[in-house]
N, C-alpha and C positions, 0 to 999 in steps of 0.2 A: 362770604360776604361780597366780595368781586371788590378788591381794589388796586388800582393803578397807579404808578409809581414813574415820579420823575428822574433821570438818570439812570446809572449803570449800576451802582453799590450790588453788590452781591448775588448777581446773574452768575446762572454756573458756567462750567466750563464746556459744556455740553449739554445736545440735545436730540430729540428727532426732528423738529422741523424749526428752523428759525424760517419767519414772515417777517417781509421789509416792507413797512407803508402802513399805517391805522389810518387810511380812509375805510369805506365800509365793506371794499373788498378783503382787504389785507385782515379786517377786526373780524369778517363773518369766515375767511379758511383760519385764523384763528381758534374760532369758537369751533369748527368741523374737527379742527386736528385735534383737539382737546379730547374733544366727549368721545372720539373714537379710540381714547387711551392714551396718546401718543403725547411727548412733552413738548411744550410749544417757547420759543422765547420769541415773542411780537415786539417791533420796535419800529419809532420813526421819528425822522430826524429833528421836528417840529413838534408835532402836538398830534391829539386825536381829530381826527377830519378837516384838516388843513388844508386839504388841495380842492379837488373839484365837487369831495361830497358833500359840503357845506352850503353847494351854490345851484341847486338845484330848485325849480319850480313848487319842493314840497309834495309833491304828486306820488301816490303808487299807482303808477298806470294800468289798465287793464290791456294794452298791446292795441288800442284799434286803432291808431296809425300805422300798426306793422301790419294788420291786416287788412289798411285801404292800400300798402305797398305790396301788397300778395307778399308777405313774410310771415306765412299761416303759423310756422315753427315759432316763431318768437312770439308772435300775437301770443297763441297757448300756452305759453311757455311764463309770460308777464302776468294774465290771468288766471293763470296758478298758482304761480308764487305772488300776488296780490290775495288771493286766496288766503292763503297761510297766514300771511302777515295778517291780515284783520282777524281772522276767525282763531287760529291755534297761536302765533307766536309775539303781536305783539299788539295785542287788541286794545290795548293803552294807549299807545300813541299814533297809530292809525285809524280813523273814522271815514265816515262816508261821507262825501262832497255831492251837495248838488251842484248841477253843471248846465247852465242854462242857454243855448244859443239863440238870442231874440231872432224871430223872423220879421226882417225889413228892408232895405231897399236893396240894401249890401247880397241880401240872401235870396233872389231869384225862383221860382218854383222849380226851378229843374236843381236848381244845388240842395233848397229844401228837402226832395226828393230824395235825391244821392246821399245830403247828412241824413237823414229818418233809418234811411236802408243802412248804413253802417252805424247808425246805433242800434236797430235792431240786432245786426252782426254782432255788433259786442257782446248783447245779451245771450245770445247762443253762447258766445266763448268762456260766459260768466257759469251761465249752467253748466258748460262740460266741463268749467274748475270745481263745479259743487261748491260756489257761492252762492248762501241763500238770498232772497230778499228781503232777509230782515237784517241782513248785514249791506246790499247793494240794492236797492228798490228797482224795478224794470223800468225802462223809458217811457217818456209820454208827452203828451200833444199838451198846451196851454193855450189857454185864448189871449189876449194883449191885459186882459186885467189882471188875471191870474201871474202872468210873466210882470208885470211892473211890481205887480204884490212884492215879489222878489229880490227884482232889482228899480227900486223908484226913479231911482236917477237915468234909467235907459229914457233916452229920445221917443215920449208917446207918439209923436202926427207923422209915424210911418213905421208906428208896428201891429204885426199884423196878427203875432203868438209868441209861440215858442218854444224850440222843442226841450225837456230837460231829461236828463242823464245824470246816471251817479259815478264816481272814482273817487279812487282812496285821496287821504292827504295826511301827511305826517305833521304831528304837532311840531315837531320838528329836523329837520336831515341829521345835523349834527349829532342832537340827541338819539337819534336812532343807532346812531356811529359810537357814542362813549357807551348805551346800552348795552347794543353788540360788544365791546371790548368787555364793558365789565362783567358781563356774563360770562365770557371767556375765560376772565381773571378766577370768577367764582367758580368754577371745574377746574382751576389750577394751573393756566396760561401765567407766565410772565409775561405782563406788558406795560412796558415803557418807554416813556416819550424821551424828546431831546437824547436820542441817540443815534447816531448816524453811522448806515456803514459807507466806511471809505473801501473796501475791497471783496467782493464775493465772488465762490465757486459752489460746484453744485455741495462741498464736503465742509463748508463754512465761513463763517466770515470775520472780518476783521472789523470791531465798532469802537466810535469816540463816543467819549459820555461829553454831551455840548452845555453842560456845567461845571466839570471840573478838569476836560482836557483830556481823562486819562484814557488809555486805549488799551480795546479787551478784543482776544482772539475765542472766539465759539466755535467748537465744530458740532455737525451737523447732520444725521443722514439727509436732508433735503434741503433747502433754499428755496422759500419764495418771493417772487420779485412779481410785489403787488403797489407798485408806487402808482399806477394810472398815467399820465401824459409826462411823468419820468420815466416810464420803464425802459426804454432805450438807454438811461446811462446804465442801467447793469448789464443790458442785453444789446449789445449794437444788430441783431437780428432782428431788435420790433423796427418795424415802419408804422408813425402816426400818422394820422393828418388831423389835427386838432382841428376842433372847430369850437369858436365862443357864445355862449348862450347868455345873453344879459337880461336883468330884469329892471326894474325900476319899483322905488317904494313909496309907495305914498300914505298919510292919513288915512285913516276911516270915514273923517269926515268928506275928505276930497270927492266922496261917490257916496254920501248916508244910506244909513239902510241897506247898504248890499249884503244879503245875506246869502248870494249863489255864486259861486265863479260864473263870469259873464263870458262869453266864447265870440270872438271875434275875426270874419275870417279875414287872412289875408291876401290882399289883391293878386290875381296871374297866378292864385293857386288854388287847388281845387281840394285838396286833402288840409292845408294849413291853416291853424288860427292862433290869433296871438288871446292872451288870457289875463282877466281881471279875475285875479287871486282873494275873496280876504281871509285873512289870515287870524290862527286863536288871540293872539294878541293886540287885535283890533287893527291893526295896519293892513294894506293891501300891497299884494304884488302884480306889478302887469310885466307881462311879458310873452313869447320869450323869442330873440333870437337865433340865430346863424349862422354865423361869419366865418369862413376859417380864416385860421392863425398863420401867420408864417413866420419861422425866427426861433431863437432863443424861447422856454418855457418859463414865464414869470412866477413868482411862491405866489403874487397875488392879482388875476389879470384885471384890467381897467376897460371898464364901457368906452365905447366910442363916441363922439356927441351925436354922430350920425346914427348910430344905434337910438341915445334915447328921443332924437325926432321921428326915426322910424316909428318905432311902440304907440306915442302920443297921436304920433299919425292916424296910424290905423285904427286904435279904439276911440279916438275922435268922434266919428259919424253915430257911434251904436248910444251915447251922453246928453241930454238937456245943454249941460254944462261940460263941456269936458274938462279933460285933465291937461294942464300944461305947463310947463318949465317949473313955473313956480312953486307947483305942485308938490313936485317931486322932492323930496326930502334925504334919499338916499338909493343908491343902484350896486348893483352888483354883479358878477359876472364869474363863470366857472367855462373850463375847458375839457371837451367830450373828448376822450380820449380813442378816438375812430380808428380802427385799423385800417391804413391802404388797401384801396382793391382797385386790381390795374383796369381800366380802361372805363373810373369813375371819375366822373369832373366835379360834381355836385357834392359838397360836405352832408347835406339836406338828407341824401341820396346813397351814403355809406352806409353799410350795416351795423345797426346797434348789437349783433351777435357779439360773445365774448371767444376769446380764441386763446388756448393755453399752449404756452412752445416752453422747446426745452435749448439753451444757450450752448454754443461749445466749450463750456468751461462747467455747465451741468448745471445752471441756475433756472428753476423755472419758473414760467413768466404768464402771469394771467392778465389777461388785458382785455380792452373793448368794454361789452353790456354795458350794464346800467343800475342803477340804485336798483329798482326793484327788482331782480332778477339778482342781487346779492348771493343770497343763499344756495341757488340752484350753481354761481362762478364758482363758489366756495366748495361746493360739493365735489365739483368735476375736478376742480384741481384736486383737492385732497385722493379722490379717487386715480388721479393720473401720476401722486405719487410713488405708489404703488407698497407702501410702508406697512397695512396694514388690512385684512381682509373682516375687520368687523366693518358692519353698516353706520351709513351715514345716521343722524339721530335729530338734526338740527329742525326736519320740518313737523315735529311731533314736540318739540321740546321750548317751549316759552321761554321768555328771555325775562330778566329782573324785572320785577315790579306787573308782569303780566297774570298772574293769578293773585287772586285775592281780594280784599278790601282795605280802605285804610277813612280814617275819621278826619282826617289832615284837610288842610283847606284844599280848596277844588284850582286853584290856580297849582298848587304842587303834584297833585293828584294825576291833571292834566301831563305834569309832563314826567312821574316818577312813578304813575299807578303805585300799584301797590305798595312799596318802595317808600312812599311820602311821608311814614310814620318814623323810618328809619331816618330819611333825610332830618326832619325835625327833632328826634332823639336825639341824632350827633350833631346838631348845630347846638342846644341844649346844652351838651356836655362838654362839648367845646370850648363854649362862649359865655359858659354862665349865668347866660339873659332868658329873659322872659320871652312868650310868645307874639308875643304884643310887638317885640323890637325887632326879632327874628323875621317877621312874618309883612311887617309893613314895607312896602311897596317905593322900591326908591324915589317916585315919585307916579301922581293916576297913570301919565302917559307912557309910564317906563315898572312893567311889572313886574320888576327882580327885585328877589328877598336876599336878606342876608343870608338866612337858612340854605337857599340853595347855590351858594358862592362858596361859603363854609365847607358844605358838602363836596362842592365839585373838587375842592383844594385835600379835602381828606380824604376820596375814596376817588377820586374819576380823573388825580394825575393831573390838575391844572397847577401851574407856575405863577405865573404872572395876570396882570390883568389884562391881555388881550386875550388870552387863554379863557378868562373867565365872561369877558364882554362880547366876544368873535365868535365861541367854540360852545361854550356850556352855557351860554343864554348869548341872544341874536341883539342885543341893545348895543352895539357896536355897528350895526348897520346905519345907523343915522349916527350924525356928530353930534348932535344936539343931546340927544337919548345917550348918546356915552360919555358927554361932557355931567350929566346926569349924574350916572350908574358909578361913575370912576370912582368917588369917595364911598361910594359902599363896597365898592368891590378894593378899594386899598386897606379899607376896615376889615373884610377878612382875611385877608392875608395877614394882618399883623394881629389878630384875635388868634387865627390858627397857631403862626409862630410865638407866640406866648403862650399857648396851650403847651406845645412840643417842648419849650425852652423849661415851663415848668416841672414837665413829664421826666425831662432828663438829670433835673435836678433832685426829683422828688426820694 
């Protein structure tokens, strides 16, 4: 059934690999180490996808900014595992985006030119992944009525077309992250949150359970050290150079009718554009961002104001109406976990490669990529363990809720495929309510059901309610939306703990 468990209570005393960090690297060599037989105990010292993989664009990239940077390996390498994820492993919560870059003042016929040719490129990259077109449709030319059809709100009295393209989009990052864990779980992984290690070697490690204090020794044939822009405190051998990517969020209404990501380039760059997102939940995101970091690594980093004038800025020109300050309703911001490379000035400019080392104390350390390219980090590290000579199985193998059907409403559907039937049965059993009560909407603007809070508390390892409002549904992105959400999501936690309290009575 795949479920995840907060604290330490009854991890063994051993294992073959303990994984430190459930972002999506840490949750997908997880699920690698598992299906290849091998016992796994996952932990992190917070929650599931707490650090940078919750703060993502949304996007399964197809690679064709690594292949306007001549990084033909990674291009191929993203449009293949984009591949997988849509078509074999988790065709539930990934879909096709259109992706529309209006042609108008901004866009010159010589850049017209240059984007056309590098979306054609993509489409090559897409065929040599054996992505069909009825999973990623081929690019194409639009006239200015056909591109406003689109997006209405784009600026008519100086556009001229428009090219559109398709990439993936995740109903949601995080969810992809508690999927990947719980599929993990459901092959036999222990994984649990709020557990921190204070001390690792490559032979095991020392963990506090951060609910009851107590502290547990595991040994281990391996150690991985999948924290992202922590991985230097286990490993003083990573060199990062973070860089911060922030987005901003606005209403649906703010831009009506957008029904394509609007692609907007930005100024003194010739490969970059910033991006109007919308989103399954009817919100938009624009973005993205830049910056490197310098300093201390924050649990949760903060947009800069200069960031979100930058964003506003630029998708300013492509709007009738733009979007401005007031707009903006909530922003966010995650840290690219980049590896140093000497004689690179530009954060823009480091490679999104992932790079796996091994520490002098025999911890191993997989760091750098990126969300989509998960599976292929997970693979290599598991393979550079050296534990076990069965094959990897992950890009054949569907993750929870990916095959199947369910009759469950289409808001759960969306984000639990298959899975939704189950979700609603254990809120059900739980809660002893009706569907009607389970299912209603904590408010039109704010699409969380009690059924999928319940859920996330009984099978997916959430604690508390930022767990449930931050992590396993995004309505903690606005303060408004989780001044909302809060009394339904404090109503299941204490539906659950009445559930348990009678269980243990009973």
């Amino acid at each position: 059934m795949g479920t995840i468990t907060p604290g330490l209570a009854g991890i063994p005393e051993q294992v073959d690999v303990v994984v430190v960090g459930l972002g999506i690297t840490g949750a997908g060599v997880a699920l690698d180490a598992v299906t290849r037989g091998l016992s796994v105990l996952a932990v992190d010292a917070h929650d599931l996808a707490f650090g940078t993989s919750r703060w993502s664009s949304k996007l399964v990239h197809g690679g064709l900014r690594y292949l306007a940077q001549g990084q033909l390996a990674i291009a191929r390498e993203s449009a293949v595992e984009r591949g997988i994820l849509m078509q074999v492993t988790a065709p539930h919560l990934v879909h096709a985006l259109p992706m529309l870059t209006p042609l108008n003042d901004a866009m010159p016929r010589s850049r017209t030119a240059m984007t056309w040719g590098g979306l054609q490129a993509g489409d090559v990259l897409r065929r040599a992944a054996r992505t069909s077109t009825r999973t990623l449709p081929r690019p194409r030319r639009l006239n200015a009525t056909e591109a406003l059809g689109l997006a209405p709100a784009m600026r008519a009295d100086t556009l001229r077309g428009g090219l559109l393209a398709w990439d993936g989009q995740l109903e949601d990052d995080a969810r992809l992250v508690v999927t990947v864990a719980r599929t993990a779980a459901s092959y036999g992984a222990r994984v649990r949150t709020r557990a921190r290690v204070t001390s690792a070697t490559g032979a095991g490690v020392t963990l506090r359970d951060e609910l009851t204090g107590e502290q547990y020794d595991v040994r281990a044939r391996a150690v991985v050290n999948a924290t992202g822009v922590w991985a230097g405190d286990l490993d003083d051998r990573v060199r990062l150079r973070p860089s911060r990517g922030t987005h901003l969020v606005l209403r649906g209404s703010t831009l009506p009718h957008t029904r394509v990501a609007v692609m907007v380039p930005i100024p003194g760059s010739t490969s970059r554009f910033a991006m109007v997102l919308p989103q399954p939940d009817g919100r938009l995101y624009v973005g993205l961002t830049d910056e490197p970091v310098e300093g201390p690594v924050p649990d949760v980093p903060t947009p800069s104001e200069e960031e979100v004038d930058f964003l506003l800025g630029v998708v300013a020109p492509a709007f009738t109406v733009p979007p401005t300050r007031d707009d903006v309703v909530g922003a966010f911001a995650g840290l690219r976990p980049l590896l140093e490379v000497e004689g690179t000035d530009e954060s823009a400019d480091l490679s999104r490669r992932h790079a796996i080392l091994t520490s002098s104390t025999g911890v191993t350390t997989v760091v750098g990529g990126k969300l989509t390219t998960y599976r292929r980090m997970a693979q290599d590290t598991v393979d550079a363990l050296g534990l076990t000579h069965a094959p990897c199985r992950t890009a054949s193998l569907p993750l929870l809720g990916a095959v199947g059907t369910s009759t469950a409403p289409e808001h759960l559907v969306r984000r639990f495929g298959a899975d939704a039937g189950l979700v609603l049965a254990t809120s059900r059993e739980v809660t002893g309510l009706a569907d009607g009560d389970l299912l209603t909407p904590a408010s039109p603007a704010v699409p969380v059901t009690l059924a999928e809070l319940v859920f996330a508390i009984t099978h997916e390892g959430a604690h508390d309610v930022d767990d449930l409002l931050d992590r396993r549904t995004r309505a903690g992105l606005v303060a408004e939306d989780r001044a909302i959400a809060t009394p339904l999501a404090e109503r299941a936690i204490e539906l659950v703990l009445s559930h348990r309290r009678s269980a243990a009575h009973a």
